[in-house]
C-alpha positions in Angstrom: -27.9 -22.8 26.6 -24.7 -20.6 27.6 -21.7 -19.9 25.2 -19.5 -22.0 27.5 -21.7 -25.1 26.3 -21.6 -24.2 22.7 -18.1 -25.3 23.0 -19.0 -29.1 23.0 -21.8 -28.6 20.6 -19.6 -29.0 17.2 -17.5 -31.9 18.1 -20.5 -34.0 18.6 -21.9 -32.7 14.7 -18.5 -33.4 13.2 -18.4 -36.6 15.0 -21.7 -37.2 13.6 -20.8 -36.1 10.2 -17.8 -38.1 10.1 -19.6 -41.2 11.1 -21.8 -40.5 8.5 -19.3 -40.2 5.6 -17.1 -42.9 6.2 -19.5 -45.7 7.9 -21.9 -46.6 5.0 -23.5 -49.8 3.9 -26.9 -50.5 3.7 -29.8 -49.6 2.6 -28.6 -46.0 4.4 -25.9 -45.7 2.4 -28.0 -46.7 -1.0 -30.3 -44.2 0.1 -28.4 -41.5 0.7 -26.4 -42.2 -3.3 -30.0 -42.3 -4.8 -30.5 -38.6 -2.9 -27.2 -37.9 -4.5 -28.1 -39.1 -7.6 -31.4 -36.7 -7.9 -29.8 -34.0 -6.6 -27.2 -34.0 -9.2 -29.6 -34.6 -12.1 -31.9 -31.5 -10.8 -29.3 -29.0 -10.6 -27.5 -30.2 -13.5 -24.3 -31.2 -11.4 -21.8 -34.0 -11.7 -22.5 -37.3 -9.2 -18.9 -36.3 -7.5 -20.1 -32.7 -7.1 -23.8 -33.1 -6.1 -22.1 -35.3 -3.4 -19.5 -33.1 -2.1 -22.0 -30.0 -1.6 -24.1 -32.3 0.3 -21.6 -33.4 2.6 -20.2 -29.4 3.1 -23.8 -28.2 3.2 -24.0 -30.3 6.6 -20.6 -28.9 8.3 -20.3 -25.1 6.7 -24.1 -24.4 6.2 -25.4 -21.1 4.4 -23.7 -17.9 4.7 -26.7 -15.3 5.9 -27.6 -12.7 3.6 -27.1 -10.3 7.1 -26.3 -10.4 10.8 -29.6 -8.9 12.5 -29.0 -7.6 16.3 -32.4 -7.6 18.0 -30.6 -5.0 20.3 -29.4 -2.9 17.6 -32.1 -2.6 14.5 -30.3 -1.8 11.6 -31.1 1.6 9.5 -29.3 3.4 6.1 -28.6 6.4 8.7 -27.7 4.0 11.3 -25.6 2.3 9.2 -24.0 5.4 7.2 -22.9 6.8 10.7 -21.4 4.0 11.5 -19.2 3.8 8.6 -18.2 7.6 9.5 -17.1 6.4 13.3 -15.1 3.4 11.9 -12.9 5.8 10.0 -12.7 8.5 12.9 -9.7 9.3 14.7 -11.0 11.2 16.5 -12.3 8.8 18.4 -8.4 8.3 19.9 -7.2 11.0 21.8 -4.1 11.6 19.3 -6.8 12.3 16.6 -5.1 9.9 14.6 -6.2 6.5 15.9 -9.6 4.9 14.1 -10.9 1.8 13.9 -9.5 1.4 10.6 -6.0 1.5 11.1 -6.0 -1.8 12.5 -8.7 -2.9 11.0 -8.4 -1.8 7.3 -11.1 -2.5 5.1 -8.7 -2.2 2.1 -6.4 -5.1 3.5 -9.7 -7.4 4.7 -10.5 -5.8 8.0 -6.9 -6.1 9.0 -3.6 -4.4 9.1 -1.5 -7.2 7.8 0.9 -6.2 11.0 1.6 -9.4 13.9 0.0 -7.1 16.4 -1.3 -3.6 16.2 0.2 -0.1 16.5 -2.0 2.1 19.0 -1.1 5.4 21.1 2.3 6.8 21.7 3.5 3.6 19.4 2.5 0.7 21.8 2.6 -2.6 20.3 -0.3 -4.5 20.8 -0.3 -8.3 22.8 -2.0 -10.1 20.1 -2.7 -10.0 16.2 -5.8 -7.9 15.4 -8.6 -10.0 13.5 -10.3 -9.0 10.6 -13.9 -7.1 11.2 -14.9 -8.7 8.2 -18.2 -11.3 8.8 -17.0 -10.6 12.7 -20.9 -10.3 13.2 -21.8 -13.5 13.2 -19.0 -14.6 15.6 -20.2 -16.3 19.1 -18.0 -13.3 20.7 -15.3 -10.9 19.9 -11.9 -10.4 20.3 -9.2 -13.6 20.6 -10.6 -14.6 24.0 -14.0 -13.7 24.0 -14.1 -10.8 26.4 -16.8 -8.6 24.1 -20.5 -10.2 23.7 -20.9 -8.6 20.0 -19.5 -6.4 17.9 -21.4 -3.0 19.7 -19.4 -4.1 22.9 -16.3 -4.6 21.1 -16.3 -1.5 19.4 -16.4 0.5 23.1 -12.8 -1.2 24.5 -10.5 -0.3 22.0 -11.9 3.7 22.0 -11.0 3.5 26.1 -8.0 1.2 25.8 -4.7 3.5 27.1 -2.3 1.1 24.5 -5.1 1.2 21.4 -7.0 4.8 21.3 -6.4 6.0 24.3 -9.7 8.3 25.2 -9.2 8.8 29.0 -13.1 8.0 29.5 -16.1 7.9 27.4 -17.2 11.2 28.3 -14.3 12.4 26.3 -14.5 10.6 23.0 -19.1 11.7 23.3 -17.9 15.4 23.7 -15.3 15.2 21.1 -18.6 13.8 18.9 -20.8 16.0 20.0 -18.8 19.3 19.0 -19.6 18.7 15.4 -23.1 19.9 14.5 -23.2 17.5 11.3 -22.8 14.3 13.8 -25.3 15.6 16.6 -27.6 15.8 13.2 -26.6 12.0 12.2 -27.1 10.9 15.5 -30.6 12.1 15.3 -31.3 10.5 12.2 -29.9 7.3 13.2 -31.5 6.6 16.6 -34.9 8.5 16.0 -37.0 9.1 19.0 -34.6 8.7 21.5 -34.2 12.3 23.5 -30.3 12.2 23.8 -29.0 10.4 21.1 -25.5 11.4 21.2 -23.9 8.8 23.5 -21.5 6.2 24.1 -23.4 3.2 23.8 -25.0 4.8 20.7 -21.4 5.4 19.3 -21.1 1.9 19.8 -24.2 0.5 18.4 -23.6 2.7 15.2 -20.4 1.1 14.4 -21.6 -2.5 15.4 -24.9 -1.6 12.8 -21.7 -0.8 10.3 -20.1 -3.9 11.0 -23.4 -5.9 10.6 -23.0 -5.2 6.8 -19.7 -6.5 6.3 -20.6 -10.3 5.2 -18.6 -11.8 2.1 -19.8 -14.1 0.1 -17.4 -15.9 -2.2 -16.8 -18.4 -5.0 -17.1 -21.3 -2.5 -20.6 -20.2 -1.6 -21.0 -20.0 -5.1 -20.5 -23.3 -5.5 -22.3 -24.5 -2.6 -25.0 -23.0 -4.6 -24.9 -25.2 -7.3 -22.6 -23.5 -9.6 -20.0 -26.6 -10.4 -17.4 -24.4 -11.9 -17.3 -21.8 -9.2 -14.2 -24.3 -7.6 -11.6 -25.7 -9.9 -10.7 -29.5 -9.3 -8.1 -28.9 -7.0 -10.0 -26.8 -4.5 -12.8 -29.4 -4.2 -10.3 -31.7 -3.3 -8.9 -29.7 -0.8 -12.5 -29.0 0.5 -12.8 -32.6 1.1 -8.7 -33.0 2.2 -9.9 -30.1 5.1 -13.3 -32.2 5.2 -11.5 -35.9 6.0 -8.6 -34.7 8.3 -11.1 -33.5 10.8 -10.0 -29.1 10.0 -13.8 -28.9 10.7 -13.9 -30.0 14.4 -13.2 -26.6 14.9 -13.4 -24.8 11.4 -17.4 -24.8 10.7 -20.5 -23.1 10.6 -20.8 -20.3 7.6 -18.0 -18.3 8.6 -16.2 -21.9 8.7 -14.6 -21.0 12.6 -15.6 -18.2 14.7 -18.0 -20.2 16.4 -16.6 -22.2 19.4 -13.1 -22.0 21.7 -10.6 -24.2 21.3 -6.9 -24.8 22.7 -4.5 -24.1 20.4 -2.1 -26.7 20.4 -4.0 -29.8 21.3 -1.6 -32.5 20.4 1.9 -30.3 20.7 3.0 -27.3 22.0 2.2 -24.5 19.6 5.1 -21.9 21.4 7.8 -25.0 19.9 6.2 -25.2 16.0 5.4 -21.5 15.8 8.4 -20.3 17.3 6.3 -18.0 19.7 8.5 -15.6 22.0 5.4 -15.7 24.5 3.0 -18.5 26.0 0.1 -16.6 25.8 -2.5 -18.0 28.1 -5.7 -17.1 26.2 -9.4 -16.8 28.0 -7.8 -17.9 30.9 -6.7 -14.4 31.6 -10.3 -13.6 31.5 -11.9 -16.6 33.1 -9.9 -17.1 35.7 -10.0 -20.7 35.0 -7.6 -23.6 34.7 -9.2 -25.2 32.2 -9.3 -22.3 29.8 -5.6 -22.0 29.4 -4.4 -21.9 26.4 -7.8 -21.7 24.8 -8.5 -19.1 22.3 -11.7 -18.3 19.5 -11.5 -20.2 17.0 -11.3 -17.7 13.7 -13.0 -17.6 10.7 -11.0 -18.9 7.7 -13.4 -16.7 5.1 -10.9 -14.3 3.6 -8.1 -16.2 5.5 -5.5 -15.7 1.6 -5.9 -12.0 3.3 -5.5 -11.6 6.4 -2.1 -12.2 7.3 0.3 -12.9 9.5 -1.7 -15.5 11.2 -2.6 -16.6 14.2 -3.2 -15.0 17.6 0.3 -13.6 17.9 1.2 -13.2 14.3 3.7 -15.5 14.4 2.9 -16.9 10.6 3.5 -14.9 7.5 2.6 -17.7 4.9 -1.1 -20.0 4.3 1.2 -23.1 3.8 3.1 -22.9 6.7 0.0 -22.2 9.1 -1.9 -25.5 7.4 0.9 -27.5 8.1 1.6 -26.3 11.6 -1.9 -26.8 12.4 -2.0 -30.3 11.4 0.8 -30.9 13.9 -0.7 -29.1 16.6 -4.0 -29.7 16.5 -4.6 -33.1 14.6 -1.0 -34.5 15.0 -0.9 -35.2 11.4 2.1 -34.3 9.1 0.0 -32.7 5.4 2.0 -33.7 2.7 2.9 -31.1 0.3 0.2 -31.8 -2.1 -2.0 -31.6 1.0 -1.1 -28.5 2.2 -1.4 -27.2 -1.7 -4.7 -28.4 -1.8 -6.3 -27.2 1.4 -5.0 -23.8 0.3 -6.6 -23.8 -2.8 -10.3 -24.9 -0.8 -9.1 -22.0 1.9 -8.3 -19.3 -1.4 -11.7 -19.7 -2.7 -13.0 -18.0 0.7 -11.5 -14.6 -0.7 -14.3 -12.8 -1.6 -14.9 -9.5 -3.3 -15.2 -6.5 -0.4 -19.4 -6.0 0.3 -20.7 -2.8 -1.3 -20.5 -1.1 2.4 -16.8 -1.5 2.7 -15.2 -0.1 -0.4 -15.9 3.9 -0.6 -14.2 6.3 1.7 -16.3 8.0 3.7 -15.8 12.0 3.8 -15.8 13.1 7.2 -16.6 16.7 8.9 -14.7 19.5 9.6 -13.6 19.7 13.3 -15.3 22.8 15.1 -13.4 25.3 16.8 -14.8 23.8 20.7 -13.2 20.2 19.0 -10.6 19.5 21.8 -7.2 19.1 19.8 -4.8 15.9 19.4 -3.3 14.9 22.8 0.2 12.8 22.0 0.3 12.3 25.1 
């Protein structure tokens, strides 16, 4: 099955779903109350809450405990070194560009910015998303251009607007000058003869990335825990549930998983106020009927990760609910609406993974380290 049929896949399950929750009668539906019914008895829950996780469980699923790459095993050194690469600017040619700065794991993998900041002060074409759960995305970046996250982390290093390195060769020598990273390298990809190299640059800070799964309160709760959600985010849960947010927004990292077109039922340059019509993975594609279509992103962490949407158009949570009702449903959220869908979408902050929240203390540049080109 190829990614470009994956996009079909989830209308069909919600369509399914949706059938499911609002077409009882029967012995089906007197079934599925009595499964309700146990449920709720064995894990001590409330009727209304056994049934509510039931439903959710079908359209967001389980968060995974980690985001394996076949391609990429995971190690501690592996993983250690990739850490050290997210937060090296050296990596840039300035020597002041790393992957952190605009994707800060103290603001939630972003830099709370419309678009990004990157050599000689360019200004980015589209908001920077958050590296948080990225992993388990069916691509990388806004129109899908990167397979994972080890492919992704080799544009922006070479990108002339973002880090600038004028080829890889550059950023592997700048690397390999430091004896304490030709010694992590070692560690981290053990057997292999030249371990120093771009693609295993790459792979270190995708095995980093791999770590950075957050599990929150809602997951909590989807877990049985009745009190992880107050009453007025489980009825924004099922507010998001009913108005159909989860044609797009599902799967564990509740989006991330399929393309879409943003503005479906209205123009989204008129409601967003957008200076540009971007034209999304057409640009990549080449194809007509990819215009306008972009990934959808995850919502985990979404309180976070401001401004929002691919241009950064949107500074507030309310304002982006109600503009994507218009655009993409064609239905006005009332206020209460729009309050309660933003209470379900808060409870997807989560505290930062383990991984994320020390500093890591980088080597000392060697006297062969090329120096910072501004230029």
């Amino acid at each position: 099955m190829n990614k470009k049929s994956l996009l079909y896949i989830p209308f069909a399950a919600a369509g399914l779903l949706m059938m499911q929750t609002s077409c009882g009668g029967g012995e089906k539906k007197q079934q599925t109350q009595e499964t309700v019914t146990e449920t709720a008895s064995q894990a001590n829950l409330s009727e209304a809450d056994a049934a509510l996780i039931k439903q959710a469980s079908q359209v967001f699923g389980v968060l995974p405990a980690k985001a394996d790459n076949p391609n990429n095993a995971l190690n501690d050194d592996k993983v250690k070194l990739g850490k050290m690469l997210y937060y090296e600017p050296r990596l840039s040619k300035s020597g002041w560009i790393s992957c952190n700065s605009c994707h800060n794991l103290a603001t939630y993998g972003v830099d709370n910015l419309p678009t990004s900041i990157g050599h000689k002060w360019s200004i980015g074409n589209r908001n920077a998303p958050t590296s948080l759960n990225a992993a388990l995305h069916i691509a990388q970046f806004w129109d899908g251009r990167a397979a994972d996250v080890e492919e992704q982390a080799k544009g922006p290093v070479l990108n002339p607007g973002e880090m600038a390195s004028p080829h890889e060769q550059f950023a592997v020598d700048r690397i390999a000058s430091i004896k304490e990273y030709a010694e992590l390298f070692t560690k981290a990809f053990p057997g292999e003869t030249n371990a120093l190299t771009y693609n295993n640059i790459a792979k270190a800070i995708g095995a980093f990335e791999r770590t950075l799964l957050t599990p929150s309160r809602f997951d909590e709760y989807m877990n049985g825990k009745s009190d992880a959600l107050d009453e007025q985010a489980k009825k924004g849960m099922q507010t998001f549930i009913k108005s159909g947010c989860i044609t797009c927004h599902m799967g564990s990292t509740v989006g991330g998983n399929m393309y879409q077109k943003f503005g479906v039922k209205k123009d989204y340059w008129v409601l967003t106020k957008s200076k540009k019509k971007d034209e999304g993975r057409s640009t990549i594609t080449k194809k007509a009927e990819d215009k306008y279509f972009f990934k959808v992103p995850s919502l985990r962490n979404v309180e976070r990760t401001y401004p929002y949407f691919h241009d950064g158009s949107i500074w507030t949570l309310e304002e982006a609910v109600s503009i994507m009702g218009e655009l993409q449903l064609d239905k006005k959220f009332t206020t209460e609406e729009v309050a309660d869908i933003v209470a379900f979408l808060k409870s997807l902050t989560a505290e930062l993974p383990a991984t994320a929240k020390e500093i890591p203390v980088l080597p000392a540049s060697a006297s062969n380290t090329s120096k910072p080109d501004f230029n």
